[in-house]
Backbone as CSV, one residue per row, in Angstrom:
resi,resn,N_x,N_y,N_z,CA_x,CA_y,CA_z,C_x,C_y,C_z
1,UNK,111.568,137.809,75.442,112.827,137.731,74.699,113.781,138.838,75.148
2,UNK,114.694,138.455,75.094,116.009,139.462,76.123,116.709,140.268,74.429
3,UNK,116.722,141.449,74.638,117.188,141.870,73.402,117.935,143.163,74.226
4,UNK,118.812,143.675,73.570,120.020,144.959,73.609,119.330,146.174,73.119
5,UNK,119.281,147.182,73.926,118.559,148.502,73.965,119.938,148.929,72.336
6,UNK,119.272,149.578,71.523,120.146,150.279,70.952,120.300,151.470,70.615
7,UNK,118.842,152.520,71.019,118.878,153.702,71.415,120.029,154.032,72.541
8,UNK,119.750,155.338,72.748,120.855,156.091,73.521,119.533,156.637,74.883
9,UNK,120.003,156.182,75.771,118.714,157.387,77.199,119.369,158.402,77.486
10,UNK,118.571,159.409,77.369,119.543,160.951,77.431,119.761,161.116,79.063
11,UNK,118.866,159.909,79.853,118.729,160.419,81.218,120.091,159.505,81.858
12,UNK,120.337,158.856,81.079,121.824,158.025,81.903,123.183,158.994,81.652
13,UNK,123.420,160.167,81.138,124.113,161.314,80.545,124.209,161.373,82.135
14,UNK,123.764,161.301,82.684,123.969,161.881,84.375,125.129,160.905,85.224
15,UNK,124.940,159.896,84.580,126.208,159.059,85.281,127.368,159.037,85.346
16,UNK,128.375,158.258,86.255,129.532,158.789,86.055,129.956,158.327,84.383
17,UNK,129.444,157.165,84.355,130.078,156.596,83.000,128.526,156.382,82.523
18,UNK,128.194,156.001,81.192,127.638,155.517,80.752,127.754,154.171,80.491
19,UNK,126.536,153.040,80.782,127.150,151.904,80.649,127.161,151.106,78.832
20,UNK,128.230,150.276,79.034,128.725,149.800,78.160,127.108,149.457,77.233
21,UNK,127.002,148.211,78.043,125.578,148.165,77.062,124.372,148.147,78.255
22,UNK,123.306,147.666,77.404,121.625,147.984,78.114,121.145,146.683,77.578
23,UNK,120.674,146.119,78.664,119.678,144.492,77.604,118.137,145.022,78.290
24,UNK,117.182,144.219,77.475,115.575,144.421,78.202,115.264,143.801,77.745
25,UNK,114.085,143.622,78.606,112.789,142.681,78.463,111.362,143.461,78.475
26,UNK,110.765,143.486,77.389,109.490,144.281,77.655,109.139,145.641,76.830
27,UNK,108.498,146.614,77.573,108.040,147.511,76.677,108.869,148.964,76.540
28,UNK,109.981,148.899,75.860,111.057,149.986,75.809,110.521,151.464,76.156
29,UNK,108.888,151.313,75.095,108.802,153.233,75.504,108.396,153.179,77.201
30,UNK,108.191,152.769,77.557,107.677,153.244,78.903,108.901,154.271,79.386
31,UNK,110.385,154.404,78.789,111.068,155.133,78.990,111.004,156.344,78.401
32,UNK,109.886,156.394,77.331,109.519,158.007,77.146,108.577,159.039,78.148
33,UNK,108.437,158.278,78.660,107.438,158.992,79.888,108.324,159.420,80.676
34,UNK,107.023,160.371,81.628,107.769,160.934,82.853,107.901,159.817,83.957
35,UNK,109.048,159.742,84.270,109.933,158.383,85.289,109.881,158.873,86.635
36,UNK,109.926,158.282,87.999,110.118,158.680,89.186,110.702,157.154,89.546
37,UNK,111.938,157.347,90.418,112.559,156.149,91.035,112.284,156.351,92.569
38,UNK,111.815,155.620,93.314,111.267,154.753,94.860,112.261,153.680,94.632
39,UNK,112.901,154.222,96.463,113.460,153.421,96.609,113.909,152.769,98.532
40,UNK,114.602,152.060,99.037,114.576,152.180,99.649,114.838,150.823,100.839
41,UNK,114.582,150.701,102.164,115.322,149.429,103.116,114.818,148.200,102.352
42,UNK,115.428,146.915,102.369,114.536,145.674,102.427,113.843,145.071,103.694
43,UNK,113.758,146.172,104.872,112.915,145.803,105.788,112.123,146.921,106.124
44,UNK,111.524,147.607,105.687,110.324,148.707,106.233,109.660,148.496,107.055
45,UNK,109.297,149.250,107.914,108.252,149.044,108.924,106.837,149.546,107.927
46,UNK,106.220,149.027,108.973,104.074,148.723,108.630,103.749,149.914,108.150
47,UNK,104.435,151.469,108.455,104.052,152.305,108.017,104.775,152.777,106.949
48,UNK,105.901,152.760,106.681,106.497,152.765,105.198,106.115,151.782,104.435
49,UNK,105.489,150.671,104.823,105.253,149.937,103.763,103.825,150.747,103.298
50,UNK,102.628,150.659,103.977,101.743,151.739,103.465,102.126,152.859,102.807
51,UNK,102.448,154.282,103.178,103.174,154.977,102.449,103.208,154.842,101.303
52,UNK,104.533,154.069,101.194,104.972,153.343,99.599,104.083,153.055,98.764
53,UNK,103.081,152.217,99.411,102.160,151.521,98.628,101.459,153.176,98.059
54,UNK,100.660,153.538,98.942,100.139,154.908,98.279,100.504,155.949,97.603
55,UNK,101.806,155.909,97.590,102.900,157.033,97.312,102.526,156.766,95.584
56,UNK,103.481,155.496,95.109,103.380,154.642,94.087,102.408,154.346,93.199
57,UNK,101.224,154.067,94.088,99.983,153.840,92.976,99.207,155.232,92.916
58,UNK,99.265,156.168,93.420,98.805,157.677,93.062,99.924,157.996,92.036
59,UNK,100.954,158.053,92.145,101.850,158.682,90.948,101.514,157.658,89.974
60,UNK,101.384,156.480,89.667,101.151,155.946,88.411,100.017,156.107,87.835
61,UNK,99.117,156.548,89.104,97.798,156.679,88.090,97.820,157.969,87.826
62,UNK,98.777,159.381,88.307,98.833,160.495,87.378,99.764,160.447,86.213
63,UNK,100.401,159.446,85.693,100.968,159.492,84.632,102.568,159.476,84.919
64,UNK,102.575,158.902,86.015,103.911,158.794,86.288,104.521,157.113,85.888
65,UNK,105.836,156.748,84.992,106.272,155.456,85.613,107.487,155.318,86.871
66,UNK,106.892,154.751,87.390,108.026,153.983,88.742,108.769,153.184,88.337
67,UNK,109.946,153.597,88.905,111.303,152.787,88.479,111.658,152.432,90.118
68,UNK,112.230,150.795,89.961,113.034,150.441,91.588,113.798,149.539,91.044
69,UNK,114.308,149.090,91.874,115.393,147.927,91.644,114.977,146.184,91.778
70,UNK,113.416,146.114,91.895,113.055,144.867,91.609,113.582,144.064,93.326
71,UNK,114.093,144.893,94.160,114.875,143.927,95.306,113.515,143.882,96.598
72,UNK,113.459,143.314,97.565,112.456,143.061,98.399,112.456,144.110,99.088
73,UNK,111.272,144.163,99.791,111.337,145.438,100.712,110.491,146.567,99.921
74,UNK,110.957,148.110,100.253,110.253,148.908,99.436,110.101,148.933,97.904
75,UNK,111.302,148.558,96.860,111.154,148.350,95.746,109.942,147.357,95.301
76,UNK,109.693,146.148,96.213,108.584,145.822,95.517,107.525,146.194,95.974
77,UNK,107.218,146.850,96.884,106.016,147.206,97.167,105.879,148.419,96.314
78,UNK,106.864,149.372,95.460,106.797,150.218,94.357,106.525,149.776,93.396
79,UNK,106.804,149.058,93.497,106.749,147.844,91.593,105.281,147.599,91.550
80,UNK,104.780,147.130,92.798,103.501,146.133,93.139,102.635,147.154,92.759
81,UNK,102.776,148.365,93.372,101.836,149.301,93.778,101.164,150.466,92.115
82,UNK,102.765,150.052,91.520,102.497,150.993,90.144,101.314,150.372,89.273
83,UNK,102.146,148.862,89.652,100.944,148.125,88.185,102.410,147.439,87.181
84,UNK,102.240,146.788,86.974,102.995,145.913,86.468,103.441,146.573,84.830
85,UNK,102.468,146.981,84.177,102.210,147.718,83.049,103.052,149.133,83.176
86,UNK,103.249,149.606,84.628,103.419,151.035,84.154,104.930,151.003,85.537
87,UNK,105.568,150.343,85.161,106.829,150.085,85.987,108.128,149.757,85.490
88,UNK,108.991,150.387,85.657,110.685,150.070,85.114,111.715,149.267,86.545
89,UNK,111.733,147.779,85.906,112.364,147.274,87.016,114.293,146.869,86.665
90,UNK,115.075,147.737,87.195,116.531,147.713,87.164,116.931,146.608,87.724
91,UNK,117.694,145.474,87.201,118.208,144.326,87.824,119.987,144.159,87.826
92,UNK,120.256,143.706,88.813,121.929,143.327,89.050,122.570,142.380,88.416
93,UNK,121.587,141.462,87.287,121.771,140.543,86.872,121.706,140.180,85.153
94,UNK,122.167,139.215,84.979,121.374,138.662,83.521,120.160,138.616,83.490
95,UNK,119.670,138.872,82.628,118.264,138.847,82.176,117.640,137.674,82.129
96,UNK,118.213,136.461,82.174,118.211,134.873,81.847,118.017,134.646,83.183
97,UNK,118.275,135.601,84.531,118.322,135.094,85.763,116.917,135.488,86.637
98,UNK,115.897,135.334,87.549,115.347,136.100,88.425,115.666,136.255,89.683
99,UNK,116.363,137.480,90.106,116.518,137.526,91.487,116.357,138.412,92.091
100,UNK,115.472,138.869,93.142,115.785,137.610,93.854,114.615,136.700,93.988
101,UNK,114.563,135.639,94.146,114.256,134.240,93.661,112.631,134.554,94.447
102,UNK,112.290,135.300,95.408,111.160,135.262,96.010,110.209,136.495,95.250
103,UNK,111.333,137.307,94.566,110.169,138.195,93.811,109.582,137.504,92.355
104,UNK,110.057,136.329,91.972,110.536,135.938,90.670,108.282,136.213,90.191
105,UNK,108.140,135.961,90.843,106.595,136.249,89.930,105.869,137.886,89.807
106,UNK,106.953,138.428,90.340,106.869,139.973,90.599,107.769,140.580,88.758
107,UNK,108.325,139.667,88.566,109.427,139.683,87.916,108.712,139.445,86.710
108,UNK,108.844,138.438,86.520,107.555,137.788,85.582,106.799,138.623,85.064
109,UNK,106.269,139.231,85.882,104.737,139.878,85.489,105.504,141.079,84.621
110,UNK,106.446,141.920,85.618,107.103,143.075,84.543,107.146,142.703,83.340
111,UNK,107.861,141.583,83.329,108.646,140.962,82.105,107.435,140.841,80.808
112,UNK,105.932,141.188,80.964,105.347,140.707,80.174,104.721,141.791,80.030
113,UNK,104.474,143.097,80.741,103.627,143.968,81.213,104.423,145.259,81.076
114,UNK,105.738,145.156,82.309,106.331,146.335,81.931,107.884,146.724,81.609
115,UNK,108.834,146.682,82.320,110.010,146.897,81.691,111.416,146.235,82.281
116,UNK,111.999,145.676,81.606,113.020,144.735,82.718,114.243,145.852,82.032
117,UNK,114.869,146.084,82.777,116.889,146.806,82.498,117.738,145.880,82.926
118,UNK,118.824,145.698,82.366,120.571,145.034,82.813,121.400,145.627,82.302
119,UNK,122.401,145.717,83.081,123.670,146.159,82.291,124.397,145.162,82.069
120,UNK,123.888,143.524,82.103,124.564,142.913,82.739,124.602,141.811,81.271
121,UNK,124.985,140.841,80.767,124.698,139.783,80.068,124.155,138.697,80.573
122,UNK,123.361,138.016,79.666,122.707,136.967,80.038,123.890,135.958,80.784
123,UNK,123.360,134.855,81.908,124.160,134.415,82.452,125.234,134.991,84.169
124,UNK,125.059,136.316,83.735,125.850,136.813,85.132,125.022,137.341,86.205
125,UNK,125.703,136.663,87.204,125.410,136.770,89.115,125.136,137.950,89.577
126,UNK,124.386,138.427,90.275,124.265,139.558,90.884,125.375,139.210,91.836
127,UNK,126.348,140.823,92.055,127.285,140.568,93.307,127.687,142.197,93.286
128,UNK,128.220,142.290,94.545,128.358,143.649,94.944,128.833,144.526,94.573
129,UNK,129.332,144.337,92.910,129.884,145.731,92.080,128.542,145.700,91.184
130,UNK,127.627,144.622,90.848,126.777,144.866,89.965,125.336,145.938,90.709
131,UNK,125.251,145.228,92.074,124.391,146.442,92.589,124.657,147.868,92.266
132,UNK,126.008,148.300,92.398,126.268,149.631,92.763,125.835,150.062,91.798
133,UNK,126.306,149.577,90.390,125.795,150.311,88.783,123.945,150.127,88.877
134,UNK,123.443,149.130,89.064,122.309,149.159,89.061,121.445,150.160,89.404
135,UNK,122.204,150.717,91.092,121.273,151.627,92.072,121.770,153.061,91.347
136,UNK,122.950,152.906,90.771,123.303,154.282,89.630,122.413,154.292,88.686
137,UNK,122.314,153.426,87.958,120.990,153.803,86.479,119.716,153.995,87.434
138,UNK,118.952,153.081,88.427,117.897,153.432,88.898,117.639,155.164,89.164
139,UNK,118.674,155.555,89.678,118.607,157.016,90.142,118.566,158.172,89.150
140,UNK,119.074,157.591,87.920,119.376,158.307,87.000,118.407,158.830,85.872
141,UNK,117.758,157.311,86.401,116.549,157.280,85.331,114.999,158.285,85.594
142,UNK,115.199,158.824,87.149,114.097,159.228,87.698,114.214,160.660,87.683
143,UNK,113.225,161.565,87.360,113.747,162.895,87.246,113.837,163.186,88.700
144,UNK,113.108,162.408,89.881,113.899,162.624,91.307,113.940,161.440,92.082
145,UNK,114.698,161.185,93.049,114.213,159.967,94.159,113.769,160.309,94.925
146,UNK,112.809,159.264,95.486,111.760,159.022,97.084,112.759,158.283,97.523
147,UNK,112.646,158.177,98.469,113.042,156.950,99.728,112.323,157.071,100.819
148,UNK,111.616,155.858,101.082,110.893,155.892,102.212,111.058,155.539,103.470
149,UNK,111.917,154.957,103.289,112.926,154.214,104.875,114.476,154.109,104.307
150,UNK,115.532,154.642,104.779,116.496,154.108,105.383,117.780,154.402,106.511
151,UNK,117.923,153.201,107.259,118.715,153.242,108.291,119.516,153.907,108.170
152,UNK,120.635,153.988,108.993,121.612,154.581,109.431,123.041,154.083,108.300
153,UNK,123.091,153.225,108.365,124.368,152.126,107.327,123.679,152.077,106.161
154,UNK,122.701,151.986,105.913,121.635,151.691,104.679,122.347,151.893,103.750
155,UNK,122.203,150.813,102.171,123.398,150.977,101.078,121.998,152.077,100.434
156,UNK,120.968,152.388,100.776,120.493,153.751,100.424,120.870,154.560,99.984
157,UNK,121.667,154.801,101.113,122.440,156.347,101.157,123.197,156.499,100.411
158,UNK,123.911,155.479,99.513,124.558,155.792,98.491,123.726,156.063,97.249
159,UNK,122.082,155.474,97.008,121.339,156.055,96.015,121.136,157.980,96.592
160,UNK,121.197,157.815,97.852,120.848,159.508,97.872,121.905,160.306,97.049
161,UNK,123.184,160.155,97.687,124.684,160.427,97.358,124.433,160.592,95.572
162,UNK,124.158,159.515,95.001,123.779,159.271,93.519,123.341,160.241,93.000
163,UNK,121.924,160.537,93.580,121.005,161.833,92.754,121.509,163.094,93.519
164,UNK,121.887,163.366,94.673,122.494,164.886,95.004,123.874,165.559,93.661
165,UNK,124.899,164.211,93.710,125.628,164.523,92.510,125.095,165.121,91.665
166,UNK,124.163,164.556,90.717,123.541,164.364,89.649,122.708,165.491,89.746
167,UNK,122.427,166.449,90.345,121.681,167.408,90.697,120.112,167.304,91.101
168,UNK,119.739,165.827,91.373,118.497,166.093,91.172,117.683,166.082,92.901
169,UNK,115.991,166.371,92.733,115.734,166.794,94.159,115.640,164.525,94.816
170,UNK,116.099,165.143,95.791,115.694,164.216,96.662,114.510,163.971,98.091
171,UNK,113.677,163.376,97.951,112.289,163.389,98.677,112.238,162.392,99.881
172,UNK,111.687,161.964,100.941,111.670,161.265,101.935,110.301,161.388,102.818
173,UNK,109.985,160.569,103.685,108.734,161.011,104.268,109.114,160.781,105.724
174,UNK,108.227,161.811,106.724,108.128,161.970,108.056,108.246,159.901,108.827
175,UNK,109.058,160.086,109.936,108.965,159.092,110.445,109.075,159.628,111.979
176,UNK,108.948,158.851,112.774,109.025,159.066,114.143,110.965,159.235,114.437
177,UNK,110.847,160.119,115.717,112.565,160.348,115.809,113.547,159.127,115.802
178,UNK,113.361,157.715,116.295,113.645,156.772,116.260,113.994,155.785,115.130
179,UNK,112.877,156.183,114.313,113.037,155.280,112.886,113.652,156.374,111.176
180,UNK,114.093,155.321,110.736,114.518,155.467,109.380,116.031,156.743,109.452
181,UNK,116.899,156.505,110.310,117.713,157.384,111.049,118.714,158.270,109.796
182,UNK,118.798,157.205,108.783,119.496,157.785,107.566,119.091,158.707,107.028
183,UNK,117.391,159.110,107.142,116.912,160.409,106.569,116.671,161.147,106.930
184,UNK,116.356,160.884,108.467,116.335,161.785,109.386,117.608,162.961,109.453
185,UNK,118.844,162.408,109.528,120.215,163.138,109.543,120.014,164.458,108.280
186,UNK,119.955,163.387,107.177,119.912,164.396,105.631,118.555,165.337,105.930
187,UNK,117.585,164.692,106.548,117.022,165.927,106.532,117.430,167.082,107.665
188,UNK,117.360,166.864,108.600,118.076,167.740,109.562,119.626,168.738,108.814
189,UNK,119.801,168.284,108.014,121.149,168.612,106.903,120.616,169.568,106.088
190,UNK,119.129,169.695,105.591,118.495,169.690,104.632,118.736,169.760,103.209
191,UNK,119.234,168.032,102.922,119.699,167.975,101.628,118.646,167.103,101.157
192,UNK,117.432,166.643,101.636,116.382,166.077,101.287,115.204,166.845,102.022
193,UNK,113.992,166.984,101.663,112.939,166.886,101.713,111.584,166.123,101.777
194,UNK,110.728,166.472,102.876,109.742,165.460,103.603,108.555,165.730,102.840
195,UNK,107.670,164.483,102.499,106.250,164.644,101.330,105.414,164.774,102.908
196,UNK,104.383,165.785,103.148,103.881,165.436,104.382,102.121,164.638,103.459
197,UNK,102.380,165.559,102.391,101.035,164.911,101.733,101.004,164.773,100.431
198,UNK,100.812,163.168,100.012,100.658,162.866,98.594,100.147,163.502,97.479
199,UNK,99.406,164.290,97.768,97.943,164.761,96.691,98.606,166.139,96.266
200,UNK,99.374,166.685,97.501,100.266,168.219,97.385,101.057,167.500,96.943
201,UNK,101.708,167.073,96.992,103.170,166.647,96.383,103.258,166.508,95.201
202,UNK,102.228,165.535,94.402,101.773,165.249,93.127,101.278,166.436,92.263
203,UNK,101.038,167.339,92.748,100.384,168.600,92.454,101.598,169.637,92.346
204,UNK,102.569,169.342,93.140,103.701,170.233,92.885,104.677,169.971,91.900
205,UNK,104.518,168.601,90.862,105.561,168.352,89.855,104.350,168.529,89.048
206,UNK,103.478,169.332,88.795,102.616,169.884,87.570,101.348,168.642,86.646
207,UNK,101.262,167.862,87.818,99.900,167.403,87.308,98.620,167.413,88.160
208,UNK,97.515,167.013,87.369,96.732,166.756,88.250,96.086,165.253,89.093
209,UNK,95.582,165.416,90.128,95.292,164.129,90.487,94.595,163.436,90.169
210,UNK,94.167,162.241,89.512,93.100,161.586,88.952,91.852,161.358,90.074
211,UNK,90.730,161.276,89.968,90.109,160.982,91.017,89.945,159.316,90.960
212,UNK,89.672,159.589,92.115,89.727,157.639,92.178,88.652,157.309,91.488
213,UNK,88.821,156.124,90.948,88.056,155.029,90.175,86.965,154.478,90.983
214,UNK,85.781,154.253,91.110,85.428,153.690,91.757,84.078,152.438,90.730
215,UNK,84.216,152.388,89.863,83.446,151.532,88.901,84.644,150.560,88.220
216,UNK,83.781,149.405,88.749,84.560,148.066,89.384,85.340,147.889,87.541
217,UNK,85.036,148.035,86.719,85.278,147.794,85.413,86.346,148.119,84.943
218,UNK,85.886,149.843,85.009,87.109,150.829,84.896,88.718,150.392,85.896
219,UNK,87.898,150.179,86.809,89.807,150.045,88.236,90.112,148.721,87.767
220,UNK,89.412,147.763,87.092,90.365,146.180,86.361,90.720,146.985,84.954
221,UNK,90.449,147.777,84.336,91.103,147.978,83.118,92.283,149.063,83.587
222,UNK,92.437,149.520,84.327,93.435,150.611,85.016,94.424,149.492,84.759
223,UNK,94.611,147.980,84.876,95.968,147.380,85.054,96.281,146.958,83.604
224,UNK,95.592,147.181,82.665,96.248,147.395,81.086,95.827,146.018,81.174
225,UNK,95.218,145.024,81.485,94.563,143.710,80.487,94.073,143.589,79.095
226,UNK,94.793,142.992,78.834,94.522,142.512,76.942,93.190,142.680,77.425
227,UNK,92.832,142.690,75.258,91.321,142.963,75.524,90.301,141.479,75.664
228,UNK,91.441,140.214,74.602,90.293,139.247,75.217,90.405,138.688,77.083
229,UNK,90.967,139.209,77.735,90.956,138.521,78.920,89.760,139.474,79.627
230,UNK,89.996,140.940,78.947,88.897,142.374,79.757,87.481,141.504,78.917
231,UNK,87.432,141.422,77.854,86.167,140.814,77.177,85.671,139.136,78.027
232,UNK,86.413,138.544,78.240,85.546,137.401,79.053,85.477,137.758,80.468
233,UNK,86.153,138.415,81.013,85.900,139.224,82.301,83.953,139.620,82.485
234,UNK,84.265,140.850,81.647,83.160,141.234,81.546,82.350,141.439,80.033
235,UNK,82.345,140.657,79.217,82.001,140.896,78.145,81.047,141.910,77.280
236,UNK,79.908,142.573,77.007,79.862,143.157,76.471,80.085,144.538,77.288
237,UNK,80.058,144.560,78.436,80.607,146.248,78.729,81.955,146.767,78.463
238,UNK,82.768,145.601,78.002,84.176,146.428,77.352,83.612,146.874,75.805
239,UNK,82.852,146.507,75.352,82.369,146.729,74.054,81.649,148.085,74.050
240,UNK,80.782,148.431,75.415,79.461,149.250,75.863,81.021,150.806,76.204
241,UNK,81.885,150.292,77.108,82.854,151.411,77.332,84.047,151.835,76.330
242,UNK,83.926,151.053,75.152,84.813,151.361,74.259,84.165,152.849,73.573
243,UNK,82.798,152.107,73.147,82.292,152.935,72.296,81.541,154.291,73.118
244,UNK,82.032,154.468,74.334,81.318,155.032,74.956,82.730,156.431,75.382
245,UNK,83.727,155.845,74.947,85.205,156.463,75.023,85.837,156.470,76.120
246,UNK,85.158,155.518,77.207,86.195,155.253,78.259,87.091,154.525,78.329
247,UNK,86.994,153.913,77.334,88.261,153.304,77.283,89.152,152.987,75.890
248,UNK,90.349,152.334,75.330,90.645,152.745,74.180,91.881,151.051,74.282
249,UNK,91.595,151.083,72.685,92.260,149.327,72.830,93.830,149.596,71.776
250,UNK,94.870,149.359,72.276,95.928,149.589,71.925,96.846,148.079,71.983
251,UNK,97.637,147.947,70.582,98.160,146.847,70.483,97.527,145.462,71.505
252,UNK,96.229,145.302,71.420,95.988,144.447,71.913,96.096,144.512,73.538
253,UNK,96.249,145.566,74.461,95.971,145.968,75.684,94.770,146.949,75.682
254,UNK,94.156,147.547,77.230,93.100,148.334,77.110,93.618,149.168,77.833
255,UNK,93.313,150.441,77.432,93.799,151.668,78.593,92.746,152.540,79.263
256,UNK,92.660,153.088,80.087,90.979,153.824,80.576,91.336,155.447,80.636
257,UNK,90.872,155.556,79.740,91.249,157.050,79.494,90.706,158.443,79.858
């Protein structure tokens, strides 16, 4: 159900304007948490797409949510990578709309799991003034941006432009001299900064790293499954790990704690 935010986000105070209104779909607090926005080309190469992927699902499993813009390319492999449950997806559009039309089950899944944004009313087109506000709240919402690839022209660079205003740090990762030329420059500028390693990096915004999961039970309840779908899954060991305190059943989802 598409409903109108009617709180105030203290983190959109950073924009030029505040927008008129806010519609959503989904689970509002995920905006009380600590936020990080990934962002970045709709064509990455093989190794930014990895990256991303790892970048993304290590920060969500330290307690981070990922925010992107829901668009192809690196945003969904951020979206993909967080967990559907623990993701804020910014759209150019009505809420009534999915686009773009090839993520629409990417979309979906937020929509039920984790967090849909518009500035937009039900009914209206994504088109090239609605991006710009979009890639403004995305940036705004993150206490910093990643970007993992972008070119030279890249409408990127105007999310960088976004958070330098706004004071906040901006992050990027090592590429070969050839590729991702837009960050290369800023960094050579040094108005961004290179993650050379995930585990340090994560460690330098003051948490710790979870160790990986490796009990097959625990890493399917990591994606927040209701409890009767975790219960016919595996039936009495969600019962055996409840009471055992690994795990904990909230409004009818499971969390692994």
């Amino acid at each position: 159900m598409i409903r109108k935010l009617e709180f105030h986000i203290n983190e959109l105070e950073n924009m030029k304007k505040y927008p008129k209104d806010l519609f959503y779909i989904g689970n509002y607090k995920l905006l009380e948490k600590r936020k990080i926005s990934i962002v970045g080309t709709r064509r990455p190469n093989s190794y930014a797409k990895e990256f991303t992927h790892k970048l993304s699902s290590k920060l969500s499993n330290s307690g981070f949510c990922i925010i992107s813009g829901a668009a192809l390319g690196v945003d969904a492999i951020a979206h993909n990578a967080a967990g559907a449950a623990n993701t804020i997806a910014v759209v150019a559009n009505g809420l009534d709309i999915r686009y773009p039309s090839v993520n629409k089950n990417l979309i979906s899944n937020i929509e039920r799991e984790g967090l849909i944004l518009s500035a937009y009313k039900e009914g209206e087109k994504a088109r090239n003034y609605t991006f710009v506000l979009r890639n403004e709240i995305v940036v705004a919402l993150g206490e910093i941006l990643i970007v993992t690839q972008a070119d030279e022209k890249s409408g990127t660079l105007t999310s960088i432009e976004y958070a330098l205003k706004m004071g906040k740090k901006v992050y990027t990762i090592p590429h070969r001299l050839n590729e991702s030329i837009g960050t290369q420059k800023l960094i050579k500028e040094g108005l961004i900064e290179v993650i050379y390693d995930i585990d340090e990096f994560i460690e330098s915004l003051g948490v710790q790293i979870k160790p990986q999961i490796l009990d097959e039970v625990l890493l399917y309840c990591e994606s927040n499954p209701s409890y009767d779908e975790a219960f016919a899954k595996y039936s009495n060991k969600i019962f055996e790990y409840e009471l055992e305190g690994k795990i904990k059943v909230e409004n009818g989802k499971i969390f692994v704690i």
